[in-house]
C-alpha positions in Angstrom: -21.4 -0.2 -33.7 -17.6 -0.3 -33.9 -17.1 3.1 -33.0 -19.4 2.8 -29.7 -17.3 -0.6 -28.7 -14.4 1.1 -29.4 -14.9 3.8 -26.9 -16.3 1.3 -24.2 -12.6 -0.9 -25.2 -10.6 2.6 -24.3 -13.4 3.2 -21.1 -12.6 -0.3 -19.9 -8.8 0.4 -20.6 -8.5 3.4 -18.9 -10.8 1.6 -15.9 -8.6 -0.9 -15.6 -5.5 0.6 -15.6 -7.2 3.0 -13.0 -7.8 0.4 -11.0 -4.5 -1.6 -11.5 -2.9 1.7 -9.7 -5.5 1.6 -6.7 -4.3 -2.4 -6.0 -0.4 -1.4 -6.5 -1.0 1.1 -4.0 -3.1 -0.9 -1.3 -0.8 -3.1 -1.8 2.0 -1.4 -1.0 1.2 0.0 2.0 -1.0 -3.2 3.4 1.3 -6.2 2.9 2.5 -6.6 6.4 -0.6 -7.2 7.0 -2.2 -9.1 4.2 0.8 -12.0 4.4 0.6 -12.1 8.5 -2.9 -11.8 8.8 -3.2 -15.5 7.3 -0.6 -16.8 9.4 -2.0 -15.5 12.7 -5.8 -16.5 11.7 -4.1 -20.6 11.5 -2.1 -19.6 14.8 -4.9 -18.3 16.6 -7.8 -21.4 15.5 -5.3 -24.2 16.2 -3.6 -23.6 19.3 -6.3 -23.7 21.6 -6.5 -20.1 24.1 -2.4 -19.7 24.2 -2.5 -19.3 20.1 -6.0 -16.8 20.4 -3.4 -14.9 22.6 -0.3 -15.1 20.3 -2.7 -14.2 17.5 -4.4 -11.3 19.3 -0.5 -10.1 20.7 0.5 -10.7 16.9 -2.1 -8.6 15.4 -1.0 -5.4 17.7 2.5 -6.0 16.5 1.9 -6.6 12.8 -0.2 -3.4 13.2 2.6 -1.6 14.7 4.9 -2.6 11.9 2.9 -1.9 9.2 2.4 1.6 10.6 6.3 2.1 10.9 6.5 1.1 7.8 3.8 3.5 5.9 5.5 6.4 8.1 10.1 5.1 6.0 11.4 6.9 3.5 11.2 3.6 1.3 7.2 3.7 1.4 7.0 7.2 0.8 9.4 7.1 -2.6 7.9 4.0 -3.5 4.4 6.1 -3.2 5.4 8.4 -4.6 6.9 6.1 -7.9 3.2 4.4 -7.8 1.5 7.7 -7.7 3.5 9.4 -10.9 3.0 6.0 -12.6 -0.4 5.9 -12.0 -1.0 9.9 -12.4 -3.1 10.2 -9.0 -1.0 13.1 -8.5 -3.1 15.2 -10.8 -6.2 15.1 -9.4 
């Protein structure tokens, strides 16, 4: 019995640190848009059809940046760093 939870502990270790390197990575190349997202959502329900607007024009722009930003040097080293930690390279 302590041999088969042993091998579930290291299954669940290996799991989680699997899945530890998926979050770093979606992360990293989504948080433009998971911090602005929250912002223009409040924008956009409290400011009557000029904030839906701003929050629609907002979206298109946080979009934009996040795409500039996955397409830097910065992203791709810091990818790149996530990827080597992570070993996702070797698949």
């Amino acid at each position: 019995m302590d041999l088969i939870l042993t091998i579930l502990g290291l299954i669940l270790l290996v799991v989680g640190y699997f899945c530890l390197g998926m979050v770093a990575k979606f992360f990293l190349g989504w948080w433009i848009l998971a911090f602005g997202l929250p912002i223009l959502l409040i924008v956009g329900l409290t400011m009557d059809w000029i904030g839906a607007i701003a929050a629609v024009v907002g979206f298109f722009v946080l979009l934009h940046l996040n795409s500039e930003w996955q397409g830097c040097e910065r992203y791709m080293a810091l990818e790149r760093r996530i990827d080597k930690a992570f070993y996702f390279s070797d698949t």
